[in-house]
N, C-alpha and C positions, 0 to 999 in steps of 0.2 A: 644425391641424397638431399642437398640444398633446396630442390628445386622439389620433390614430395613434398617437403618439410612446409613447404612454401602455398602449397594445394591443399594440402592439411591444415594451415593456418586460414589460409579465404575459405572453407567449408565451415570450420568452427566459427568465423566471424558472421558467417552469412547465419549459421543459429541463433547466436546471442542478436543480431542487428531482430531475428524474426521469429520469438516465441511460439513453438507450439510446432515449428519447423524442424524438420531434421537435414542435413546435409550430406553427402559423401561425393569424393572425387575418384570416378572410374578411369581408371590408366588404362584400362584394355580398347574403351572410346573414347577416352581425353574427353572426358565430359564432365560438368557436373552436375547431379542430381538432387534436385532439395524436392522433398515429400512432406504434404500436412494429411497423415489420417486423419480421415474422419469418421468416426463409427457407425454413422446416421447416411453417409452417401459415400460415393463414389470416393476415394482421397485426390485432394490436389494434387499435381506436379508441376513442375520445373525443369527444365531439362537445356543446357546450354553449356558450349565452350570456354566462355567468356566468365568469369564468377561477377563483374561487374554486372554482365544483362540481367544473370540470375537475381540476382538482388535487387533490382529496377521493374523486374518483373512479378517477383513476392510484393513487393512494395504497391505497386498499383494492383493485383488483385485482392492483396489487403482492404487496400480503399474502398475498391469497389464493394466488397464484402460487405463493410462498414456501413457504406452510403443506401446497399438495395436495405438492409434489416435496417437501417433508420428509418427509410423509406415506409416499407411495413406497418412497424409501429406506428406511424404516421395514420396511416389510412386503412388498416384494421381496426376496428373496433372490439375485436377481441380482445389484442393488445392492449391493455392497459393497464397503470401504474402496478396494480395490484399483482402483477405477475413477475414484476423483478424483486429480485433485495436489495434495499438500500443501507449499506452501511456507511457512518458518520462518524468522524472523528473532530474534538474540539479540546484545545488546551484553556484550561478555564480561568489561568493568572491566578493563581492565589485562592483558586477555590470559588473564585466568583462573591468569596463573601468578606474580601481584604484587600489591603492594596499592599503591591510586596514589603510596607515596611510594617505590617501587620497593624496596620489601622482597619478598624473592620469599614466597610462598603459594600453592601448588598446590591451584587452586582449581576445574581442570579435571575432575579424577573425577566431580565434581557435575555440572558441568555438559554432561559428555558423556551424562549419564544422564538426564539432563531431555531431549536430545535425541532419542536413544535411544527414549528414550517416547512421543514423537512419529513419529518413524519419517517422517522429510520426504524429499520426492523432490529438494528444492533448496533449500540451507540458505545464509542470508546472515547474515554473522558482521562485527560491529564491533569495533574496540579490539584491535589484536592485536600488543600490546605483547609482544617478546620470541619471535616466532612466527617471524623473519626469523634469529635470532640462532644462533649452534651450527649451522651448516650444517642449518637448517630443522629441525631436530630436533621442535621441537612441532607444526609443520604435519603433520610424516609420523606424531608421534604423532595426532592428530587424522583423518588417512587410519583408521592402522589401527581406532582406538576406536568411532568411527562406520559405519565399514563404507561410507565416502564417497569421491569423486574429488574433487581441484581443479580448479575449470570454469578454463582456461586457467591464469594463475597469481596470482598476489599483486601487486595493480594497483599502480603508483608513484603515492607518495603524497607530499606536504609535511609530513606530519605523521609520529611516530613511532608512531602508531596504525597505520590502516589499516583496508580491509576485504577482505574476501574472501568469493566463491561457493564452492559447493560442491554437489555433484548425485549421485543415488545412480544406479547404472550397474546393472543388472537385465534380464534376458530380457524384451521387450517395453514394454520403460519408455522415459524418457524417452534423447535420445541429442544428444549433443552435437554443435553445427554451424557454429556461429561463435561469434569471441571478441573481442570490441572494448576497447583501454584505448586508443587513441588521446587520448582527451583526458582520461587519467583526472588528470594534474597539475593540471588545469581546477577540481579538489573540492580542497582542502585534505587530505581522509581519503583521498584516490583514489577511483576512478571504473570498476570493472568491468562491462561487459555483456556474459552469457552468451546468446545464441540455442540453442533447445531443439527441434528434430523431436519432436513426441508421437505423427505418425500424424491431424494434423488438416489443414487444406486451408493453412493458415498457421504459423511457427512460432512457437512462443512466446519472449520477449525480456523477461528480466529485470534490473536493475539494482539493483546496492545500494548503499547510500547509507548516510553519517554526515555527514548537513550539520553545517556550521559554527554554535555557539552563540554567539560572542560579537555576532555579528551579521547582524541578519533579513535586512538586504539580499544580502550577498553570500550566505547561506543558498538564499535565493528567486533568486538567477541559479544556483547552484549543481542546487536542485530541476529548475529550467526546465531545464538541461542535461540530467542524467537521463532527463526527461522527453521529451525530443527524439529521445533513442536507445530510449526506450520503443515510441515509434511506428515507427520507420525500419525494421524488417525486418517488414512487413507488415501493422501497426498492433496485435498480441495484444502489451500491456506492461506488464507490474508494477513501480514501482518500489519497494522496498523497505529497511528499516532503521531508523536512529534517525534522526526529523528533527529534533528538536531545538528543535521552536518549537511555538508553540500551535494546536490543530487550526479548522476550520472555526465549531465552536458549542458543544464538553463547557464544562463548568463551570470556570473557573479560580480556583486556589488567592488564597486575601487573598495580594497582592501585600506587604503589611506584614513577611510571614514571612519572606520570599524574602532575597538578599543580593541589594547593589547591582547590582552585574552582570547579574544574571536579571532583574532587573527591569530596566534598561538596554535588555538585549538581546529578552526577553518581551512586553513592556509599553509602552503608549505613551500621550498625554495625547490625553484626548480633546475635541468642539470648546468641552465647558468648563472645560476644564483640567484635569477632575477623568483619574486612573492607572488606563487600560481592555486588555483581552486587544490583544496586536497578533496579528489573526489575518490578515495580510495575504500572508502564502506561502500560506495554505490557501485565500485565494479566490482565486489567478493559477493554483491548481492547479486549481479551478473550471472557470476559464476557459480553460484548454487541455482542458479535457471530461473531466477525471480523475475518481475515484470515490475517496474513501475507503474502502476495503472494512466495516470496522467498523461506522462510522459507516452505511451502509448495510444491513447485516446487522441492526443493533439498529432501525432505522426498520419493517425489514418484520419479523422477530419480534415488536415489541417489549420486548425485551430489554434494557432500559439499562446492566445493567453489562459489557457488550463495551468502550463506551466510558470505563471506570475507568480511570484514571492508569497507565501502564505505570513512573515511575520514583519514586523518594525525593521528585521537584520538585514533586508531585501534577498534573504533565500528563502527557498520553498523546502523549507526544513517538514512540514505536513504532508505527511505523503502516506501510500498505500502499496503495498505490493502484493503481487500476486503470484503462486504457483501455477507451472505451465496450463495443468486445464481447464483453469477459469481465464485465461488470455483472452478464449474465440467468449464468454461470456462475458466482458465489459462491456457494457451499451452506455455510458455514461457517467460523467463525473465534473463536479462544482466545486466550484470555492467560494464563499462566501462570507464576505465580510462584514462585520458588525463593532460597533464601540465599543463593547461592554468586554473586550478583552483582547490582548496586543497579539494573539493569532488568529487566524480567519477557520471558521468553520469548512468544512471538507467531505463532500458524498459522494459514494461512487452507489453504480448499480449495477447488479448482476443478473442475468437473464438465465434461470435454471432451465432452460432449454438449450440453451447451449454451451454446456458445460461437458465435458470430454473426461471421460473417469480413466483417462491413461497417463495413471502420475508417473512420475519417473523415479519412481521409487520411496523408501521412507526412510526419516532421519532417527534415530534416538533408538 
């Protein structure tokens, strides 16, 4: 029974190491089988004794996968910008219009121009201290600067932060369909989900997020919430923003450096006492079949600096995740860094051609 238990446990990991994979271990040929439908062609296989080959060899057709559709886009000229979605996330410090001890600092010009630059079809914005204030006055400046719509409005928060969606409205582009803050009180920063029509068989559902840092728990109920409205209108969901915790496997800063509380909240002891990453929100997000985009992006490039620290904490607390059938649609993603506030800007893009409407069900 040990030894099932055992085949059962290398199939399940061979999933989670490879979104969008499915695995099983057949005892009648001591083999094991890992499958990527595909709806559009032929489905992959894998087929090996060994669960180690299997994995070795997911992993290099991945690559390859990755490198011909770079390719492509490269040297197609149909291909271009205008056929992915870019969505962007930036924690803006204080609103962009203070410095955290609430001295004001108009620190928006920079940072609408860093956005700008990107040119995002749906942008999720943290920290929007001051944005609510003056009869909205910096929200509608933010309409105007960006050339952007507010996806529904400015979700109720506990906090004097906040976050907010925001989507670019364009002849053919993406169009707004539903607006959920039902339980945005549920996050401490608030809780928005936009639903998106792109023109694909399902619509796309985004979430953005500023979990709580002072602690992983409520953090990790918070993520799982998110997460749950990610999947619910069809299973295509992004959640997005600052999470605030440590990711699944980058590198963590010497905890030595850190102030109590980060390390409190960060960090946890491990079974020999000795102070190890708590990276326990990023494996529950594992487990409900999320995807780090990043972290995934730099596996099949090989690229390691995708997952470079996005803030001053040296973690890459900005991150994205995705539900299994936008995995095979990640073509890309940035970080980018700018002055005008202590987290770096963050893009990914999604290729609605290949996106896989076989969700794995829905939450809520």
């Amino acid at each position: 029974m040990r030894h099932r238990s055992a085949q059962s446990q290398w199939a399940l990991l061979i999933e989670a190491s490879h979104p969008g994979w499915r695995c099983e271990y057949r005892p009648e040929t001591g083999t094991y089988h890992a499958l990527l439908d595909l709806p559009v062609r032929s489905p992959a296989t894998v087929t090996d004794t060994d669960p180690r080959r299997v994995h070795a060899q997911i992993s290099q057709l991945t690559h390859l996968s990755h490198r011909l559709r770079t390719l492509l886009n490269h040297t197609d000229p149909q291909r271009t910008r205008s056929r992915y979605m870019r969505l962007t996330s930036q924690n803006l410090l204080h609103g962009a219009t203070q410095t955290p001890e609430g001295v004001p600092q108009d620190r928006w010009p920079a940072v609408a121009e860093a956005i700008r630059a990107e040119n995002p079809d749906i942008l999720c914005l943290q920290e929007l201290h001051g944005w609510t204030s003056h009869n909205y006055q910096q929200l509608f400046r933010a309409e105007r600067d960006l050339g952007m719509r507010v996806a529904g409005w400015v979700p109720p928060a506990r906090s004097r932060g906040g976050t907010l969606l925001m989507y670019r409205h364009r002849p053919g582009g993406i169009r707004m369909r539903q607006w959920e803050s039902a339980n945005s009180t549920e996050l401490y920063n608030g809780l928005g989900v936009a639903v998106f029509d792109f023109g694909g068989d399902a619509p796309l559902t985004v979430a953005g997020v500023h979990l709580q840092v002072a602690s992983i728990e409520a953090a990790t109920q918070e993520a799982l919430l998110a997460v749950s409205r990610a999947y619910r209108y069809g299973g295509l969901g992004v959640v997005m923003g600052d999470f605030n915790h440590q990711t699944l496997d980058d590198p963590a800063p010497d905890h030595t450096t850190r102030s109590p509380l980060s390390v409190a909240a960060r960090w946890r002891f491990g079974p020999d006492g000795s102070i190890v990453p708590d990276r326990s929100l990023a494996r529950k997000l594992v487990l409900a079949r999320m995807t780090d985009a990043a972290a995934h992006l730099a596996q099949v490039t090989g690229d390691a600096s995708l997952t470079a620290p996005t803030a001053g904490g040296g973690i890459r607390t900005d991150q994205a995740w995705v539900t299994p059938p936008l995995v095979p649609a990640l073509a890309a993603y940035r970080r980018i860094p700018h002055d005008a506030s202590d987290h770096h800007l963050i893009s990914v893009d999604l290729d609605p051609n290949q996106i896989t409407v076989r969700a794995d069900g829905r939450a809520g």
